[in-house]
N, C-alpha and C positions, 0 to 999 in steps of 0.2 A: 181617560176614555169617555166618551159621550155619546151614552146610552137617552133614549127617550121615551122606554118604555122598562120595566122592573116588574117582575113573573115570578110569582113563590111557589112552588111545587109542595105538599105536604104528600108523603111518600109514606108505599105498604109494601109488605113484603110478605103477605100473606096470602096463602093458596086460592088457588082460582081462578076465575076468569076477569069475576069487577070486584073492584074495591071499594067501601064506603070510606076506606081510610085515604082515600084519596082525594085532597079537594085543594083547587090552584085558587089562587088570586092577581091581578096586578096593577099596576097603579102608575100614570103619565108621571112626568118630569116633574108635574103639579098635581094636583088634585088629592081626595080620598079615593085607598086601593079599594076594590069592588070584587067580589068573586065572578070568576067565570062559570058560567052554564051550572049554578048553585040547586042541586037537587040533581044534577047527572051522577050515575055511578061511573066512572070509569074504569078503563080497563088501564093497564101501564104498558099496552103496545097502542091503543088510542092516544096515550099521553104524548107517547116519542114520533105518532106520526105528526099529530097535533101540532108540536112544537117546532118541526122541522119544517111543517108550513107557515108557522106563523114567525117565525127566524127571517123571513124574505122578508116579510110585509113593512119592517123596518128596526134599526139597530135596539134590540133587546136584551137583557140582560137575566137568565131564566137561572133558579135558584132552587135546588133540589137539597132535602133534609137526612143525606144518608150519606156515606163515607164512600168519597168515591175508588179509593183502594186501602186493602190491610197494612198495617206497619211495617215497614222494610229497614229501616234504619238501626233498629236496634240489634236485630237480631241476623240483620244480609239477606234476610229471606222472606218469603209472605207467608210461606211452610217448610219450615226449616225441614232436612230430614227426605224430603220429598226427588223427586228423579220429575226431568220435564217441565217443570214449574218454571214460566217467565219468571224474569225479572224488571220488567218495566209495566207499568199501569195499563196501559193501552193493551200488549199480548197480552198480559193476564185479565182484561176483560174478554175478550176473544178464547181466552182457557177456560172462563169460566164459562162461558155461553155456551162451549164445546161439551162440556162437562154434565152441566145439567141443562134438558132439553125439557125441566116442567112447564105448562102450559103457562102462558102470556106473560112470559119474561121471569117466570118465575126461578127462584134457586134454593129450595130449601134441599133438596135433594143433592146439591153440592154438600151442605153440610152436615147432611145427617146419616149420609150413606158413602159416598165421595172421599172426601177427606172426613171420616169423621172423628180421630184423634184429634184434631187438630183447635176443636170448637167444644164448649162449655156447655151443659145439656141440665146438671143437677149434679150433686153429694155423691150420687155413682162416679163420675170420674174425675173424685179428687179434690186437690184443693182450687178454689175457682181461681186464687190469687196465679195461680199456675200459668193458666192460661190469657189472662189480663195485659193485655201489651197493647198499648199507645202509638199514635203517629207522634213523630215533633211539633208539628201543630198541636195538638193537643195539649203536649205536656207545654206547649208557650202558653195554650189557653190557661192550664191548671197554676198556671205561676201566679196568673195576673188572677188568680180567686174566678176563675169563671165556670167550673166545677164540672169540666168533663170527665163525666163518670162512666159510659156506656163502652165497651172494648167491640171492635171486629168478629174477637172471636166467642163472644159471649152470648151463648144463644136461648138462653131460659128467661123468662120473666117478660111483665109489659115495659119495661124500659129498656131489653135487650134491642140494636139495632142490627145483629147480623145479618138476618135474612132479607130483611130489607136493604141496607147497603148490597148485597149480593145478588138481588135481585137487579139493585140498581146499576152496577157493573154489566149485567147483560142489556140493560137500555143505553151506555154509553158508547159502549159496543154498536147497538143496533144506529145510533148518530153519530160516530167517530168517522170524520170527515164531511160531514156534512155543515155540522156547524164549531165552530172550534171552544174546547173544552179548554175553561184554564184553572190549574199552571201548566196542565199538560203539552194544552197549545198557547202559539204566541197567542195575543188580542191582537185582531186587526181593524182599522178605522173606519170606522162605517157598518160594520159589521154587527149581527150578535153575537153572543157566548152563552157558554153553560159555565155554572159556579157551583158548588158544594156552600150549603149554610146550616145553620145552626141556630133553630130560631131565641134559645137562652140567650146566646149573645146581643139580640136584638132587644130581649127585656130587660137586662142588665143595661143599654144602652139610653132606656125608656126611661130608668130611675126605680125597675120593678125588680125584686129579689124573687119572685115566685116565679113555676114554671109552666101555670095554665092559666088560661084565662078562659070563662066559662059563659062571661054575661057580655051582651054589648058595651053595658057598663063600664067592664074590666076594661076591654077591646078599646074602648076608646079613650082612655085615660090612657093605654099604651101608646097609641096614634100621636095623642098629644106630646108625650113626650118625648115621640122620632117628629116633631115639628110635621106633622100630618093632618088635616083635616078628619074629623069624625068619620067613620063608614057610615053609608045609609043604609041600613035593614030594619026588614021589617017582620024580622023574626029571630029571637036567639038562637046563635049560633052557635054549634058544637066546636068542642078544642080543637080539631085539624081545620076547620075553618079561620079560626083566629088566629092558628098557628099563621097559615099562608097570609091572612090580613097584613099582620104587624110584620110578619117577614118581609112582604113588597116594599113596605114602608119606610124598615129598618136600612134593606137592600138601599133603596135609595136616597136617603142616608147617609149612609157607609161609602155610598162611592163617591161623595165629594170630599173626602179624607183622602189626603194628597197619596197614603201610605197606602191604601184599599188595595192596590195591585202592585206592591212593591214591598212587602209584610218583612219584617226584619225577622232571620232567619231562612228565606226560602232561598234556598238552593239551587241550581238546574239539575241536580243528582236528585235531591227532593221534588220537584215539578215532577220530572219522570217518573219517581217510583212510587209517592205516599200523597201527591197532588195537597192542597192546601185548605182549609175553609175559608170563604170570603167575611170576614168582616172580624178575626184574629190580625192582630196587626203587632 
């Protein structure tokens, strides 16, 4: 596919209206990635209108850092136990939207009220290892040492990404159809998409075993080694901005890797129900 622009979304999943945990980047076919509107707080319904204008403006490739659905494969279900509950990606972001109406896309009230057996909270319910369940992506990532550690339903701690994934589910929802999300939808030429990423994959890609990077410093030792030009700033950057930096960079990268959209293992039973990470191959 041939994209001419690559969009890193760094994603939050926390209460409210804007988010400081929010900060995009992206970066041309050439150049060093650049942050978008660096100092806006966004909101994550700002994000999804945001993107769905700038999807026209020409073939993009937008890269969001949160699960775009729960594990289905191992267990046949997304909540096992449960009555109602889709079975393919796409309704069950439309279930979840339905489910929890917190304000600006938010979903923490799906899992903390909703289903809330289902999701890891602390020592009060149990052994975590319990509720710990992987997509197949993942465990392809875990094979190759890439060290996916964070589960769907794991929702304590700062490395937990449920609420945010969940969150993230009702913004796919809010663009499903509008621009096509893949594996769930085909890629069509000319077009943009949305991807699910994973910015560790990109620093592994870099030649870096660590999982922040804090300094311009750091940030551009990454860049250099996704074959990227140095960022220009002129101010250091916190970790969800570097995150999206080296993402855009990695993003584009990764998609001249013949396999980027052809990942061995994926499925069309997998696109539908557990969708894929872009840049596991």
């Amino acid at each position: 596919m041939s994209f001419t622009r690559f969009v890193a979304i760094d994603w939050s999943g926390a209460k409210g209206r804007r988010h400081k945990g929010i900060a995009i980047a992206a970066c041309g076919a050439e150049g060093a990635p650049r942050l978008v509107r660096p100092g806006h707080v966004w909101s994550r319904t700002e994000v999804a209108d945001w993107l769905v204008r700038e999807a026209g403006r020409e073939p993009t490739l937008f890269g969001f850092d949160f699960s775009f659905a729960p594990p289905h494969a191992e267990r046949g279900a997304y909540l096992p136990g449960e009555t109602g509950v889709p079975d393919s990606a796409r309704d069950f972001w439309a279930y979840v939207d339905e489910k929890a109406p917190d304000e600006d896309l938010g979903a923490a009230s799906f899992l903390e009220a909703v289903h809330r057996p289902h999701f890891y909270f602390g020592i009060a319910d149990g052994k975590k290892a319990d509720f710990v369940r992987f997509r197949q992506c993942d465990h392809r990532l875990n094979e190759a040492g890439g060290r996916k550690t964070a589960s769907a339903y794991d929702a304590i701690g700062a490395a937990q990404v449920a609420k945010a994934s969940f969150a993230g589910m009702r913004l796919l929802h809010r663009i499903s159809g509008q621009v096509p999300i893949w594996p769930i939808d085909p890629l069509e030429p000319g077009r943009s998409a949305v991807v699910e990423i994973y910015t560790r994959i990109y620093l592994r890609n870099a030649g870096l075993s660590g999982t922040k990077l804090r300094s311009r410093a750091d940030l551009n030792a990454a860049l250099a080694g996704l074959r990227s030009p140095p960022a220009r700033l002129r101010f250091e950057p916190d970790d969800h901005q570097t995150d999206a930096l080296v993402t855009a960079a990695g993003m584009r990268a990764h998609a001249a890797d013949p396999r980027a959209f052809a990942p061995i293992g994926l499925t069309p039973a997998l696109a539908r129900t557990e969708g894929w990470t872009f840049g596991i191959v």
